[in-house]
C-alpha positions as CSV (number, residue, x, y, z in Angstrom):
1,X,0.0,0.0,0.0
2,X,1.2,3.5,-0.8
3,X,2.1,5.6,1.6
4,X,-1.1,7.8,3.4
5,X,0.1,11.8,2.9
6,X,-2.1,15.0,3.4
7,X,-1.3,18.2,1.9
8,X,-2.5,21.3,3.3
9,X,-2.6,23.4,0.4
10,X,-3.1,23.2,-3.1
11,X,1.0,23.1,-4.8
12,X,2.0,23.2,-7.9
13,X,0.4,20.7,-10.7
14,X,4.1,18.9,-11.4
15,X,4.3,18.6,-7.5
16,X,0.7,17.0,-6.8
17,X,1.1,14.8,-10.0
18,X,4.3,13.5,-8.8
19,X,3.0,13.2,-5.4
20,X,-0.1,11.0,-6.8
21,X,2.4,8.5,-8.4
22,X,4.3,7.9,-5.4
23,X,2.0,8.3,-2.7
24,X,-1.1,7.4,-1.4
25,X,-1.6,11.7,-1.5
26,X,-4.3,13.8,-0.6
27,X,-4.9,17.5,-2.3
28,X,-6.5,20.4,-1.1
29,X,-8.6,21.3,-3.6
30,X,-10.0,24.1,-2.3
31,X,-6.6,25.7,-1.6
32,X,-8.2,27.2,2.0
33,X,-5.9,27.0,5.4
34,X,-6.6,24.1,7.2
35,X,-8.7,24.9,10.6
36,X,-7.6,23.5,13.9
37,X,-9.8,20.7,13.5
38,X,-9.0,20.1,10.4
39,X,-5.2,19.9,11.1
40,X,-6.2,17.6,14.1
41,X,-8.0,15.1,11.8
42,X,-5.1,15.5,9.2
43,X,-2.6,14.1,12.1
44,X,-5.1,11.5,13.4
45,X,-4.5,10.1,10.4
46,X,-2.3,10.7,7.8
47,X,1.2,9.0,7.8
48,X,3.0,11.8,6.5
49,X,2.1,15.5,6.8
50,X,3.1,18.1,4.3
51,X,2.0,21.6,5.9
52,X,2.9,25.1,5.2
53,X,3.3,28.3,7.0
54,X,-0.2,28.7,7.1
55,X,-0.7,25.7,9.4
56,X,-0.5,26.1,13.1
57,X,1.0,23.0,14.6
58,X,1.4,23.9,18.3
59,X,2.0,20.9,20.9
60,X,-1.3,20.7,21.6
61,X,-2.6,19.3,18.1
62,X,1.1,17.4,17.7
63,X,0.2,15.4,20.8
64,X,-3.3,14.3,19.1
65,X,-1.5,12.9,16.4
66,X,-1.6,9.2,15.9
67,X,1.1,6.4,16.3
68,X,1.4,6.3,12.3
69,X,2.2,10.1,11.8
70,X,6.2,9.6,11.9
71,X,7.2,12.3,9.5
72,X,6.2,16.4,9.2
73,X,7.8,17.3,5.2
74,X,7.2,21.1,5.5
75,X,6.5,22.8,2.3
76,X,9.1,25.8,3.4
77,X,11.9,27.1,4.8
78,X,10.6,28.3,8.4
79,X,9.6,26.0,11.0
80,X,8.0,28.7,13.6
81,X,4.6,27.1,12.9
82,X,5.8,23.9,14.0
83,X,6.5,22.9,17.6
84,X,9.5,20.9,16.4
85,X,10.3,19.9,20.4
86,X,7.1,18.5,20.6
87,X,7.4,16.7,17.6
88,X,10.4,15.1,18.6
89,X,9.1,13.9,22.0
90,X,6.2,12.5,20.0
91,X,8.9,10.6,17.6
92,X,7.8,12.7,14.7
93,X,10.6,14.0,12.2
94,X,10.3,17.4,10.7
95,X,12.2,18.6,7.7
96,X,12.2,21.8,5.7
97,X,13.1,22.8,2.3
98,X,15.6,25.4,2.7
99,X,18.7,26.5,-0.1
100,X,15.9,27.0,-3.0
101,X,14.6,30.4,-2.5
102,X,17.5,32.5,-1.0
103,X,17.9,34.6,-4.8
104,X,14.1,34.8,-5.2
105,X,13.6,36.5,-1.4
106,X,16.9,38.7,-2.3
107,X,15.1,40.3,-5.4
108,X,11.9,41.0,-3.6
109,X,13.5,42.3,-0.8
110,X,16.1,44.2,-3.4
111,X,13.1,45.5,-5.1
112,X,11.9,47.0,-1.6
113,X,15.3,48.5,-1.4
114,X,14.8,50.3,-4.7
115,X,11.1,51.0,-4.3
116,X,10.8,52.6,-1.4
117,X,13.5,55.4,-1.6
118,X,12.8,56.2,-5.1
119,X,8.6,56.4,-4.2
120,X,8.4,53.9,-7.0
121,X,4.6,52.8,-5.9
122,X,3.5,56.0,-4.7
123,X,4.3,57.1,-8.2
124,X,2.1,54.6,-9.7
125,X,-1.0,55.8,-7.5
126,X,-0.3,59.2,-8.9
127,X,0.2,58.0,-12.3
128,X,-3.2,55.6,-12.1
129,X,-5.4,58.0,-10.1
130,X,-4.8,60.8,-13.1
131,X,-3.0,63.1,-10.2
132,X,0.6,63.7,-12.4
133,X,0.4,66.8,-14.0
134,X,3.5,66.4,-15.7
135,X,7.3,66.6,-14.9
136,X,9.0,69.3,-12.5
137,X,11.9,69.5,-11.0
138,X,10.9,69.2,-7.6
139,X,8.3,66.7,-8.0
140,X,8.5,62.8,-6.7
141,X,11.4,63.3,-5.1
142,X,13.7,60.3,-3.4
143,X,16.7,59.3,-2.7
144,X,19.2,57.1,-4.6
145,X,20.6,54.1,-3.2
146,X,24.1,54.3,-4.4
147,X,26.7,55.3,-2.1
148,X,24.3,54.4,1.4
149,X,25.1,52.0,3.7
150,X,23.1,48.7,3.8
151,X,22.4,46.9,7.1
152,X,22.3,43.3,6.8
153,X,20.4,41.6,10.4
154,X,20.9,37.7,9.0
155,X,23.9,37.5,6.9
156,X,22.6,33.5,6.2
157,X,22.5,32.2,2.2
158,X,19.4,35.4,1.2
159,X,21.4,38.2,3.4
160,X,24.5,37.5,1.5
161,X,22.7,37.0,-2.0
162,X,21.1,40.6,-0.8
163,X,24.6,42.0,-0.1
164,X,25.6,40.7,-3.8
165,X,23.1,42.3,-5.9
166,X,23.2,46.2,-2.9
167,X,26.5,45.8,-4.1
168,X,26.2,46.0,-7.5
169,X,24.8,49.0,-6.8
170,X,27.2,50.9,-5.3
171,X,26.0,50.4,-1.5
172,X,28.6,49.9,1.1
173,X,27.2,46.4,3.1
174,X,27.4,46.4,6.9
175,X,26.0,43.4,9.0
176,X,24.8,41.7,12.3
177,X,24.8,37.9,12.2
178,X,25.4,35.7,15.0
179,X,29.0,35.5,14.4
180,X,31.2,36.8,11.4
181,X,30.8,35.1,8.0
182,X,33.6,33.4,6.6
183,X,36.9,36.0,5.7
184,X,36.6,35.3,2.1
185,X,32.9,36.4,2.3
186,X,33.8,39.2,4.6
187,X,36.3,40.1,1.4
188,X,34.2,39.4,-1.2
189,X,31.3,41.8,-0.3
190,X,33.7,43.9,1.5
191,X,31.5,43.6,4.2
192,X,31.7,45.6,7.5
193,X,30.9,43.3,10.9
194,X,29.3,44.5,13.9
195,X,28.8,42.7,16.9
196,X,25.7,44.0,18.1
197,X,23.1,45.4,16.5
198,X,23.0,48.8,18.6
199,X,26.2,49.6,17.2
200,X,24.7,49.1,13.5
201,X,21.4,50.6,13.6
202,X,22.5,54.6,13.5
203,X,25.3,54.0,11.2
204,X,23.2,52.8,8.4
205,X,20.7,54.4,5.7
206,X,18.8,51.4,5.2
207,X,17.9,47.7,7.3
208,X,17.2,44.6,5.4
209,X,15.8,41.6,7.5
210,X,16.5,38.4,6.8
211,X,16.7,36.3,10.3
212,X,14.1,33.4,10.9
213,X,11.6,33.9,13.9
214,X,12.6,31.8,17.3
215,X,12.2,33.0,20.7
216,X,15.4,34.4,20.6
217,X,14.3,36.9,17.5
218,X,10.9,37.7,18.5
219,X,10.8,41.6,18.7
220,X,14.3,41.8,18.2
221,X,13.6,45.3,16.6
222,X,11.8,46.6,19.8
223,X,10.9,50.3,19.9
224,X,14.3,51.0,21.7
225,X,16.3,49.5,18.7
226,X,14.2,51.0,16.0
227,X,15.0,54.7,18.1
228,X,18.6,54.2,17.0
229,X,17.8,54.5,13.5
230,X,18.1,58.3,12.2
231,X,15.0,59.5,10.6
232,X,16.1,59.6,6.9
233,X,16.6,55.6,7.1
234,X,14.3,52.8,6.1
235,X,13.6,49.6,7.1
236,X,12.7,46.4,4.8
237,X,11.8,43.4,6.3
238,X,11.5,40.2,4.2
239,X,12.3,37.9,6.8
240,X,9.3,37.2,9.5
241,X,6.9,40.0,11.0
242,X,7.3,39.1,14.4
243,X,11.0,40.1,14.3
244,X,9.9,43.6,14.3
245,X,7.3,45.4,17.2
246,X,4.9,46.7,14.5
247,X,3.2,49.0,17.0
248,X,6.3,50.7,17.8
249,X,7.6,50.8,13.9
250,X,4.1,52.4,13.4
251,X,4.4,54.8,16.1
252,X,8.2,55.9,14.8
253,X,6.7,55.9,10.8
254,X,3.9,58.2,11.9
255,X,5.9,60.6,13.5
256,X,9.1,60.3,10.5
257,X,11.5,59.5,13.0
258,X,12.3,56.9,10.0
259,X,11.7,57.2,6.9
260,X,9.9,54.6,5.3
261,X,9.7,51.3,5.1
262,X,8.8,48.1,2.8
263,X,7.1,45.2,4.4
264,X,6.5,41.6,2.7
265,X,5.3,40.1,6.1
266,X,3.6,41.2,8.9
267,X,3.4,40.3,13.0
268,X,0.2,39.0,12.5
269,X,-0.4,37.9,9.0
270,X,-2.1,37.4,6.9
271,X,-4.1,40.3,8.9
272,X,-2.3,43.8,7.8
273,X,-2.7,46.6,10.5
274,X,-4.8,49.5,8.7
275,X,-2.1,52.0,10.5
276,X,0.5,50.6,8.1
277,X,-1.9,50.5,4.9
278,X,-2.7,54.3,5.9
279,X,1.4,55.3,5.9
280,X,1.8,56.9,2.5
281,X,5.9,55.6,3.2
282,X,5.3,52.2,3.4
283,X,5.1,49.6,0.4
284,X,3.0,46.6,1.4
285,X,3.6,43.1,-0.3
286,X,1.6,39.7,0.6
287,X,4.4,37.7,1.4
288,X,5.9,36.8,-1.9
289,X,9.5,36.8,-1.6
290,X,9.6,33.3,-2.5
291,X,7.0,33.3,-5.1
292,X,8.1,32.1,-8.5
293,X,7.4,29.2,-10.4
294,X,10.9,28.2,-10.0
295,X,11.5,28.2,-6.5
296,X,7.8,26.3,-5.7
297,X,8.8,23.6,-8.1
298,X,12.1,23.6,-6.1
299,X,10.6,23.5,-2.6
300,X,8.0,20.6,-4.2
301,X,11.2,18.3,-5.3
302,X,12.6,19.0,-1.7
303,X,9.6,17.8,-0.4
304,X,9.4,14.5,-2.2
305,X,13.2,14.0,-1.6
306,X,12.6,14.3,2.1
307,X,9.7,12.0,1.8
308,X,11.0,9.1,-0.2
309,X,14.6,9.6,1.5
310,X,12.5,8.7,4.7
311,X,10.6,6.0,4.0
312,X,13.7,4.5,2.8
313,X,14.8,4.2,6.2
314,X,17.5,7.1,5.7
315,X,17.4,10.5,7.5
316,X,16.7,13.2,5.3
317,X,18.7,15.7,3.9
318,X,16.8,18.5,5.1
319,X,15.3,17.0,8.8
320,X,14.8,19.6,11.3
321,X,16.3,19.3,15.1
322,X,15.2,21.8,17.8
323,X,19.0,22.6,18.2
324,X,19.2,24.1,14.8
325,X,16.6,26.8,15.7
C-alpha cells in the first residue's frame, strides 16, 4: 500500500502529479488553510504530513497525532509554525526545504530596497489616479541608493545573496549575524561586521531583514532598537513580522523618526494593520518573496526527496532538530 500523505494546500500541478504517483496523497482542492480541526483530523490520520506556514502545529494538536504520523515534510523554509520539540518527544521527524529560494527572497527584498526610496509605488498611485500633472523638477522626489550604507540583520545564504546584488549597486554592506561570516565572504562583499546590533542601527541608511523567527528573534527590533535608527533611514523586512514590534515601527513611521519602510510580512499575518496600509511611506507586499514558479517547483522536489529519502529508512537531507533553531 502506498504511503497515506495529506497536503495542506493546493502546490503546484508537477508537484501534486508527482505526489499521486508515489503516494497514497491527498490535495487540497479548495486551496483554503486548514482549521484546527481540520489539522487535528489530518494528524489523526495521515502517515505523512506536508503543511505550510499557514498551518499552526502547536503541541497541543502534535500530541493528538496518531502512532502512524512519523514524518512532518514542511512545504518551506521556516519552521515557527511547527512545535519541532514536541514533535520530537512524539517521535515525529520534521524537515524543511531550505537552499531553494535565498535569490528569489533577495530580489523582492532588493526591489523593496529600490522602491521605497525612489517612491516607486506611490508614483504609480499618482500616475493611475490621473494626479501627475506632468514633470517638474521638484516633483517625486527620493533618494538614490548608491553610495548608502546597507544593514544586513541575518547575513545567512538570502542576506549574502542581498549583499551581492546592494553591491552592485554601489552600497557599502554592513551586518549583524550571530558570528562573522567566513573572511573570504567578509572580502568578497567587502562587508563591515558588527557585533551587536545597537552599534549598527544609527550608522546605516537602510535595514534589510533576513533572520528566521525563534524566541530568541521575537521583537528583536523593539521600539528601543528601531530609536537608534536616524529619521532619513528605512527599514525592509522580508524575513518574519514578528522580528519587528509593528506597534512601535508604526508609532516611529507616523511621527518620521524613519523614513519609510517596505514590508513583505507582517506580526500577524495574513491580517495587515490599517495603520500601516494608511502610511503613505510604506510599500506593502503579501508575502511573496519566495513566489516564483521556480522556486515552488524547487521547494516541491525537496519535499518528495525528504519523503522518499525517509521511507527509505535514511534520514533526510533537510530534517529539522530543535537545536538548529
Amino acid at each position: 500500500m502506498k504511503t497515506n500523505i495529506i497536503l495542506t494546500r493546493r502546490l503546484s500541478d508537477t508537484v501534486e502529479t508527482r505526489m499521486r504517483e508515489l503516494f497514497n496523497a491527498t490535495l487540497n482542492q479548495t486551496d483554503q488553510p486548514f482549521t484546527q480541526e481540520e489539522l487535528i483530523q489530518a494528524v489523526k490520520t495521515a502517515d505523512v504530513l506536508v503543511p505550510t506556514v499557514t498551518d499552526s502545529l502547536s503541541a497541543s494538536v502534535i500530541e493528538q497525532a496518531g502512532p502512524q504520523l512519523r514524518l512532518i515534510a514542511s512545504f518551506g523554509t521556516g519552521v515557527d509554525h511547527i512545535d519541532v520539540k514536541a514533535a520530537r518527544e512524539k517521535g515525529i521527524t520534521v524537515t524543511n526545504t531550505p537552499g531553494v529560494l535565498s535569490e528569489d527572497t533577495a530580489d523582492v527584498a532588493m526591489s523593496l530596497i529600490l522602491a521605497v526610496p525612489r517612491r516607486i509605488v506611490q508614483g504609480d498611485i499618482k500616475v493611475r489616479s490621473g494626479q501627475w500633472d506632468g514633470w517638474s523638477p521638484t516633483g517625486m522626489l527620493g533618494h538614490r541608493i548608491n553610495g548608502k550604507r546597507l544593514g544586513i540583520i541575518g547575513m545567512g545564504s538570502i542576506g549574502q545573496a542581498i549583499a551581492r546584488r546592494a553591491k552592485a549597486f554601489g552600497m557599502s554592506i554592513h551586518y549583524h549575524n550571530r558570528k562573522a561570516v567566513h573572511p573570504s565572504i567578509e572580502a568578497e562583499l567587502e562587508a563591515t561586521y558588527w557585533e551587536t546590533i545597537e552599534q549598527m542601527l544609527p550608522r546605516v541608511d537602510i535595514i534589510s531583514i533576513n533572520c528566521p523567527s525563534t524566541p530568541a528573534t521575537h521583537h528583536l527590533l523593539n521600539k528601543e532598537r528601531l530609536s537608534l535608527l536616524s529619521p532619513h533611514s528605512y527599514l525592509v523586512n522580508t524575513g518574519r513580522g514578528d522580528v519587528i514590534d509593528e506597534i512601535a515601527l508604526i508609532e516611529l513611521l507616523k511621527e518620521n523618526k524613519i523614513a519609510g519602510a517596505g514590508l513583505d510580512v507582517y506580526e500577524h499575518e495574513p491580517v495587515v494593520s490599517s495603520a500601516l496600509i494608511e502610511l503613505p511611506n510604506v510599500v506593502l507586499l503579501p508575502h511573496i518573496g519566495s513566489a516564483t514558479i521556480e522556486g515552488r517547483h524547487a521547494m516541491g522536489d525537496k519535499v518528495i526527496i525528504n519523503i522518499q529519502t525517509f521511507l527509505d529508512g535514511h534520514t533526510p537531507p533537510d530534517r529539522v532538530v530543535p537545536a538548529m533553531l
